[in-house]
N, C-alpha and C positions, 0 to 999 in steps of 0.2 A: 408609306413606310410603317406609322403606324397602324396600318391593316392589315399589315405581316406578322407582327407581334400578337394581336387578337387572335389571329387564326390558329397559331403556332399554342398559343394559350388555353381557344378552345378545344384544340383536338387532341392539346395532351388531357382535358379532364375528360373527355371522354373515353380518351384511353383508360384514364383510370376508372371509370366508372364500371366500365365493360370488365376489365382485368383482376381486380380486388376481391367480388365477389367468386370469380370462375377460379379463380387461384385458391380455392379452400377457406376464403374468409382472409387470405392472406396473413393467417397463422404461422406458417411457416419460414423460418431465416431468408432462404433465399428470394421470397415472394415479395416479402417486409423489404430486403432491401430493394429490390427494384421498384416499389411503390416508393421507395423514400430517395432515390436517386431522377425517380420521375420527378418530386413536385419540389426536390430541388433545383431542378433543371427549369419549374416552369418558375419559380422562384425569381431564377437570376436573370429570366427575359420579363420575367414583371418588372423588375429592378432597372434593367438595362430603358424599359420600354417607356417607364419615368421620369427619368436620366433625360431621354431623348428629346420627351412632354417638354421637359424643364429648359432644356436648352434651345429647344422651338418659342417656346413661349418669350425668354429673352429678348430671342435675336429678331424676330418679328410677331405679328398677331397669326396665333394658329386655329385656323377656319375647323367648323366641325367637320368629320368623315362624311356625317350622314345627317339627311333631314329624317330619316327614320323614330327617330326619340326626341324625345326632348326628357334630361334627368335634373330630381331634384337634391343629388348628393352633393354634399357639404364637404369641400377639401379642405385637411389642413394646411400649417407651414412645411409641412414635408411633400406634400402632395399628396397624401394620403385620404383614403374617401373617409369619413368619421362615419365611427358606427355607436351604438352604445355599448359595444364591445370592447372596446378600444381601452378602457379606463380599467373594467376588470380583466383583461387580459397581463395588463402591465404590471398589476397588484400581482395577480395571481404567479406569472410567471417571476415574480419579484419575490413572493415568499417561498417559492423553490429555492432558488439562489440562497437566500438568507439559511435555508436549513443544511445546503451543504456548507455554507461556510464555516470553519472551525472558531471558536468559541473557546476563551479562557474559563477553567472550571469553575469559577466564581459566578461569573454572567450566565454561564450556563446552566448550573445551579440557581437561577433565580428565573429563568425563563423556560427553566424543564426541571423540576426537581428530580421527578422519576427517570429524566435522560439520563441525569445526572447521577441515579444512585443504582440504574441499571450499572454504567459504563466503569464505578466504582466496585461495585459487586463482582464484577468478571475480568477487567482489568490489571492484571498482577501491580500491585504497590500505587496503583493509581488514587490520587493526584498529586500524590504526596514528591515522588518519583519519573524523572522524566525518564523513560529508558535511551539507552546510547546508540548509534546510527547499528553496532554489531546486532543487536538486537530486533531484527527487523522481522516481517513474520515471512515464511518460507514462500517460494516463489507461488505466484499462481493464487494466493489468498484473499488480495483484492478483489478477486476474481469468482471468488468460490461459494458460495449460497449454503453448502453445507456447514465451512469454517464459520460464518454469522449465524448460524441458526445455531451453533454450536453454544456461541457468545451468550446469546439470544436469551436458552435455556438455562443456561449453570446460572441459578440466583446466587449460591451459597457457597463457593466449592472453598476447601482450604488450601490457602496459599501459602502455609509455614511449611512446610515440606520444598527446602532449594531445588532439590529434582525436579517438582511438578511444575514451578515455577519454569524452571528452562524447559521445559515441554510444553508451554505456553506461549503463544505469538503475543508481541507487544508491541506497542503504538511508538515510533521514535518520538513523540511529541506530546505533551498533555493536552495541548488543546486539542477538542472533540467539538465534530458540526453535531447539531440536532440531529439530522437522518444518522440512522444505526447501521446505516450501509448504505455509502455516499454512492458508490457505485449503482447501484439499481435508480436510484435516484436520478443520477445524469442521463440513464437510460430511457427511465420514461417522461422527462425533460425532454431529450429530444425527440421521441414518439411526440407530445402535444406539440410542438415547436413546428412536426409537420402537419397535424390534422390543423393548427392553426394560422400556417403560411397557405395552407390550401383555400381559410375562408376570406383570406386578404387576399389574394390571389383574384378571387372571383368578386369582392365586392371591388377592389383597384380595377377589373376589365367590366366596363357598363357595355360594351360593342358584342359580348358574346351571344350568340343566336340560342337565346333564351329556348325557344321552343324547340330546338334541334337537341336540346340537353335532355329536355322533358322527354319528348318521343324513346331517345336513348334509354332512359331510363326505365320507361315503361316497359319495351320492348323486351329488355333483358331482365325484369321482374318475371313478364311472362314467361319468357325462356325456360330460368329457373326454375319457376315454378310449376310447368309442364313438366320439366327433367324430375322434379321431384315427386309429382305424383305418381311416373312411371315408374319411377326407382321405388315407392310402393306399392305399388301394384305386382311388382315383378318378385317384391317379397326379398331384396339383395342388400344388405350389409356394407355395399364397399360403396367410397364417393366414386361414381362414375362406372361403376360397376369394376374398377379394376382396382382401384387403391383403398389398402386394410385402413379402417378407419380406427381411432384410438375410444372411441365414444361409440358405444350401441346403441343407439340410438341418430346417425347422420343422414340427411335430407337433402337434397337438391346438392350444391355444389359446397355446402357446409358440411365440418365434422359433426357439429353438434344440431340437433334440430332446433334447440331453442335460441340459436344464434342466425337460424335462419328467418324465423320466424320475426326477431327483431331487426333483421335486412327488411323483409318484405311488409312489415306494419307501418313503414315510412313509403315505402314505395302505393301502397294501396291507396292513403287517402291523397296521395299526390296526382296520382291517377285519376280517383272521383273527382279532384279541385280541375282539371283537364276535361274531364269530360263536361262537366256543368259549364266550362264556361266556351266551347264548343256549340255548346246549345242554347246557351244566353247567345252566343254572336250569329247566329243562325236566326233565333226569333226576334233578338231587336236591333236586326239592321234597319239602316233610315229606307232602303230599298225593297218596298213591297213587292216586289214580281222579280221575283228569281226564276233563272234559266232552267230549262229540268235539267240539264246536263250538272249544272254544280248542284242542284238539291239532291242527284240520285247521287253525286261523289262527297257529299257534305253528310250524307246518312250512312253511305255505306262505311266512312272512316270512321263512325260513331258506332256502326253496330260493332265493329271490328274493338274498337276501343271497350264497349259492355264487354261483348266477349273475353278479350285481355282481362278485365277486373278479375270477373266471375273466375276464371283458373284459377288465380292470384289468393283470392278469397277461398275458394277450397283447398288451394293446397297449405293453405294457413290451417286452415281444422284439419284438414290430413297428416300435417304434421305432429299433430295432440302436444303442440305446446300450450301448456294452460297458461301461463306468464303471455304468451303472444298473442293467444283467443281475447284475453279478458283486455288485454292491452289496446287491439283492435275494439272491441266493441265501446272503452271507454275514448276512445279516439272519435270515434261515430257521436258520443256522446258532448261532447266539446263540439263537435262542430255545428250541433243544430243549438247549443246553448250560446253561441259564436254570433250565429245569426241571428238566436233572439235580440240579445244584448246590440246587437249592431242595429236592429231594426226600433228599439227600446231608445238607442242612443239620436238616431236619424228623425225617426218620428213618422219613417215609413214602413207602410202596412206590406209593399211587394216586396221589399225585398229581394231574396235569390231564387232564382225559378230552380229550385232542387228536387224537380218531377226527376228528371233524369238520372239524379245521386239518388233517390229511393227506391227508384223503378230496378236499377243495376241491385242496391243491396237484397232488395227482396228475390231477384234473379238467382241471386246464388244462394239466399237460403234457400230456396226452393227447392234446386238441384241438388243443396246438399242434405236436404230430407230426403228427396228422392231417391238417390245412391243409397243413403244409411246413416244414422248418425247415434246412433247406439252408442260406438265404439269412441266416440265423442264425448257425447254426457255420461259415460261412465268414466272415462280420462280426467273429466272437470270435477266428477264427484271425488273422486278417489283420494281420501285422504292419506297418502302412502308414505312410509319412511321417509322417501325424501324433503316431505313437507317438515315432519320431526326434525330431521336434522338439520333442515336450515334454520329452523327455528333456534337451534341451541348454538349454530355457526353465530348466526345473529348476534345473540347474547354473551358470544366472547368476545364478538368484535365490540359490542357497547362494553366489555370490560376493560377492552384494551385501549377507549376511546376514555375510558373515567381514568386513566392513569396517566394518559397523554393527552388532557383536554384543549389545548391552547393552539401548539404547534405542529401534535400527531407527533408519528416516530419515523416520517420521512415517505417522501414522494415514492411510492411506487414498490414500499418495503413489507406490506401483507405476507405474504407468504414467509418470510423471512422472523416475523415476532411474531405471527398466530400461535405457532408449537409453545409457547411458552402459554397460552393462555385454554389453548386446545380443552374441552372436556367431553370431546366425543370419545368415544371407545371404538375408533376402527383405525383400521392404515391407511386409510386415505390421505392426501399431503393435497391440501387446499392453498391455490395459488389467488383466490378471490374470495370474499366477502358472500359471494352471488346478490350482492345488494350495493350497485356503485357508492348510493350514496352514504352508506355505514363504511364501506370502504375509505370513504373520503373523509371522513369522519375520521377514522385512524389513523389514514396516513396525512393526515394536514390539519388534523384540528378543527375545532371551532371557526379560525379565523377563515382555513383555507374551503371550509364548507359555505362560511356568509359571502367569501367572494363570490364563489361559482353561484351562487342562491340570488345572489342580488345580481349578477350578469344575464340570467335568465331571466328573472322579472323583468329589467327595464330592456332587453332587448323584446321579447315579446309584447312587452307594455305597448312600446315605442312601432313595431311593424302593423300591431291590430289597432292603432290610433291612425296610422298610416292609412290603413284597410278601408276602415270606415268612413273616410272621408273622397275615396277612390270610385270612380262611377265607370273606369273601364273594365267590361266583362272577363278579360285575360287575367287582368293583374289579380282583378279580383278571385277568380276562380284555383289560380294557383299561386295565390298567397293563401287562401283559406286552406287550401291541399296540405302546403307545405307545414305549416304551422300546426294542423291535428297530426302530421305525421311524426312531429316533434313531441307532440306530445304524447302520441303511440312507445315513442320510443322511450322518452323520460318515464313511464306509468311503467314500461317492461323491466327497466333497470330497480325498479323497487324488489325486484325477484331475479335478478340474473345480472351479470357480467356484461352484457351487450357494448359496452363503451370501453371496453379494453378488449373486443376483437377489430381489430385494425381497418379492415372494410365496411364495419358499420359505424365505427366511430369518424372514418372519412367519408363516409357520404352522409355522415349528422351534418358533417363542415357544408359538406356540398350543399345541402338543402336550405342550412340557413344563409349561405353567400347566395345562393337561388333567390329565395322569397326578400332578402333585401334589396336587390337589384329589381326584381319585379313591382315589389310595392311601389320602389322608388321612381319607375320609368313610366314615366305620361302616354306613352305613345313606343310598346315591344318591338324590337327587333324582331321579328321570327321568320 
C-alpha cells in the first residue's frame, strides 16, 4: 500500500517539474493555481500516507518496502523526517502570522513606531477614534492595491475638512497588524506554504526514485534550452512563437530571459553533479572487466548527457543575462572550492575524479567561442540604464528597510510602499526589489532576514558535513550538483527577483528535498 502512495507522490513532482517551467514560469493565475492544487493534492496523500505509517507501526512491526536503501533520517514525534529546516520554517512562518495579526496602537507603537505613525498619518482620527461598523471602506478595497498604495502615499493630507473625511475609507476597529496590507500578506503566506509543503513532501517520501527525478530534470533543461536557442536564432519576440510576451526580452518558455536563466543555473550544475558521478561509478567499480555491451551503453548515455550540458550552457550565454552568466560561473567556482575544502577536511589527496565536469565545461566554452561571443562580452561589459537604476531601486528599498528595521512593513507588501519611497523619475510600477534579499529586508525586517539567513547556513552546514563523510559516488556526485545549483541561484537573487517566479522558487524546494534525501540514503533508489 505504501508503494502506491510513493508512486502517486513521485509522479505528481514530476508532473510538476515538467509543467511549471512550460507554463511560462507559471506566472500566470490560472498556471499558479493548478501548481498549487497539485501539491496540495500530493499534500494530503503525504498526510494520509503517515496516518497509515502510524497506524501499521501500532498494530504490528512494519517490514521495510525495500532492501534497496538503507536511510539515515531522523523522525520525529509526528513522524515527520527532521531536517535543519524544520526550526526556521516554524520561526519564519511564525513571524508572518504575528504581522497579520492586529495590534493595540500602544504595542504597536512600541514594536513599529513608523507602523504606527504611518497608519496615524493617513488614517482619519486615528487612534484616538474608533470608527463605527457604517463606516466601513467601500466594497472591493480589501482587495485593491491601488486603494493601499493610496494609504501608503498621503504622509500629510488634512483631515479638518468633514467632507474629505467622508470620502475617506476607514478602519471599523483601531487595532492595526504590522503588515500595511494584510491581504498580500495572506497571499504570499500561502505561496511559501506551497514551495514549503513541496520540500516536506519530498524529504517525508525517502522511496522516490531519485534518479528518475534527475533524468527529468535534465531532460527538460535541455528541452528548454534548445527551444530557446531556436527562439534566437529565429530572431521572434513571442513565448512559443505565438504568445505576446509582456517583457522584450523572453527566452525559452520564460517571459523574462533573466528568469530563465535563474531556472537553468540550478539545473546545470545538477547536471555536471550527474555526470561526474556516472563516471566515478563507471571507473571505480570493484569489477575490472566490463562487458563491451554495457561499456559502449555506459559511454554513449554520457556523451549524450555532455552534450545535454553544453546546449544548456550556451543557451545560458545566449540568453545575455549577466545576473545568470556571472551566477553560473560563481557556482563553478564553489564547487571546486567545495572539493578543496572537502579534500582539506578528509586528508585525501584523490578526491573527485572531475576530468569529466571540466572536460564538459571547456566543451562548451569552446563552441561558444566558436559561434561568437562578442555579443556576449559586450552584454557583460555594458554598463547600461538598467544597472543605474537598480542601483537607486536598491537604495530606496534600504530606505524603506531604516524606517521599518525590526518587523519590515509586511510579507509580500513591496510593491505596495515602494511609491512612497520611489526616486526614480520614470512610470514604471516596480512589483520587486530585483534583489530578494533587500526585498526581504523590507518586507520582514531584520528578524525575518536572520531567520531565512540562519536556515540556509545550517541546512547547507549540515548536507556538506553530510557530504564529506559520504564515499558513495551517486550521492556524492549529486549532492555536490545540487548544492552549487543552490548556490547559482542564491548569488542570482543578489540582482533579480528569481524567488518570487513560482517555477523557480518550486524547484529551489525540489532541489533541496533532492540532495537531502540523497546525502542521506546509504544505498539510492534509482
Amino acid at each position: 500500500m505504501l508503494i502506491v502512495f510513493d508512486r502517486i507522490i513521485e509522479y505528481g513532482i514530476i508532473l510538476l517539474i515538467v509543467f511549471t517551467p512550460l507554463a511560462m514560469g507559471t506566472v500566470l493565475p490560472w498556471s499558479y493555481t493548478t501548481m498549487g492544487l497539485i501539491i496540495c493534492f500530493l499534500v494530503i496523500i503525504c498526510i494520509i500516507k503517515l496516518i497509515f505509517i502510524k497506524i501499521k507501526k501500532n498494530s504490528t512491526t512494519l517490514k521495510p518496502q525495500s532492501n534497496n536503501y538503507q536511510s539515515s533520517f531522523v523522525i520525529n514525534r509526528f513522524g515527520l523526517t527532521k531536517t535543519p529546516l524544520n526550526i526556521p520554517i516554524i520561526l519564519f512562518i511564525g513571524l508572518i502570522v504575528f504581522q497579520l495579526i492586529p495590534l493595540s496602537p500602544g504595542f504597536l507603537k512600541v514594536v513599529s513606531s513608523n507602523t504606527y505613525d504611518l497608519y496615524r498619518n493617513t488614517l482619519p482620527e486615528w487612534p484616538d477614534i474608533a470608527p463605527s461598523l457604517s463606516e466601513q471602506f467601500p466594497a472591493g478595497f480589501e482587495h485593491s492595491p491601488s486603494s493601499v498604495s493610496e494609504i501608503a502615499n498621503n504622509k500629510s493630507e488634512d483631515y479638518s475638512n468633514k467632507s474629505s473625511i467622508q470620502k475617506k475609507p476607514v478602519f471599523n476597529s483601531n487595532w492595526m497588524p504590522i503588515s500595511i496590507y494584510p491581504y498580500a500578506s495572506k497571499k504570499e503566506l500561502f505561496s511559501i506554504l506551497i514551495f514549503i509543503g513541496m520540500f516536506l513532501i519530498i524529504t517525508n517520501t525517502p522511496d522516490i526514485r531519485i534518479n528518475r527525478i534527475i533524468v527529468v530534470i535534465v531532460s527538460l533543461g535541455f528541452s528548454i534550452s534548445l527551444l530557446g536557442i531556436m527562439q534566437k536564432l529565429t530572431g521572434t519576440t513571442k513565448t512559443y512563437w505565438l504568445v505576446e510576451s509582456d517583457s522584450e526580452f523572453p527566452f525559452g518558455p520564460y517571459i523574462n530571459r533573466n528568469h530563465f536563466a535563474g531556472y537553468i543555473c540550478m539545473v546545470i550544475p545538477l547536471s555536471l553533479g550527474l555526470l561526474i558521478s556516472r563516471f566515478r561509478s563507471l571507473f571505480s567499480s570493484r569489477n575490472r572487466y566490463f562487458k563491451a555491451a554495457d561499456f559502449q551503453s555506459h559511454l554513449f548515455a554520457n556523451l549524450l548527457l555532455v552534450f545535454a550540458i553544453v546546449i544548456m550552457i550556451l543557451a545560458l550565454f545566449f540568453s545575455l543575462s549577466r545576473g545568470g552568466i556571472l551566477a553560473f560561473l560563481f557556482s563553478i567556482a564553489v564547487f571546486f572550492i567545495i572539493v578543496a575544502i572537502s579534500r582539506l577536511a578528509t586528508g585525501n589527496n584523490k578526491g573527485l575524479k572531475i576530468s569529466s565536469f571540466v572536460l564538459t565545461v571547456l566543451i562548451a566554452f569552446s563552441v561558444l567561442i566558436w559561434i561568437g561571443h562578442d555579443t556576449i562580452l559586450d552584454r557583460l561589459s555594458d554598463p547600461s540604464s538598467p544597472t543605474a537604476t537598480r542601483i537607486n531601486l536598491y537604495v530606496d528599498t534600504l530606505n524603506m528597510f531604516s524606517d521599518f528595521p525590526i518587523f519590515g512593513t509586511g510579507f509580500g507588501t513591496f510593491q505596495y510602499i515602494y511609491r512612497k519611497y520611489k526616486t526614480l523619475d520614470d512610470r514604471f510600477f516596480y512589483e520587486h526589489a530585483h534583489n530578494d534579499y533587500l526585498e526581504l529586508l523590507s518586507d520582514l525586517g531584520l528578524i525575518g532576514f536572520l531567520i531565512v539567513l540562519a536556515g540556509i547556513v545550517l541546512f547547507l552546514r549540515k548536507i556538506l558535513l553530510r557530504w564529506i563523510e559520504r564515499r558513495d559516488p551517486y550521492a556524492k556526485g549529486i549532492t555536490l550538483g545540487g548544492v552549487c545549483g543552490v548556490f547559482a541561484i542564491l548569488s542570482h537573487s543578489l540582482a533579480d527577483f528569481n524567488l518570487h517566479i513560482p517555477a523557480n522558487a518550486l524547484f529551489l524546494s525540489i532541489i533541496l528535498g533532492l540532495i537531502f534525501n540523497t546525502v542521506n540514503l546509504r544505498k539510492n533508489w534509482v
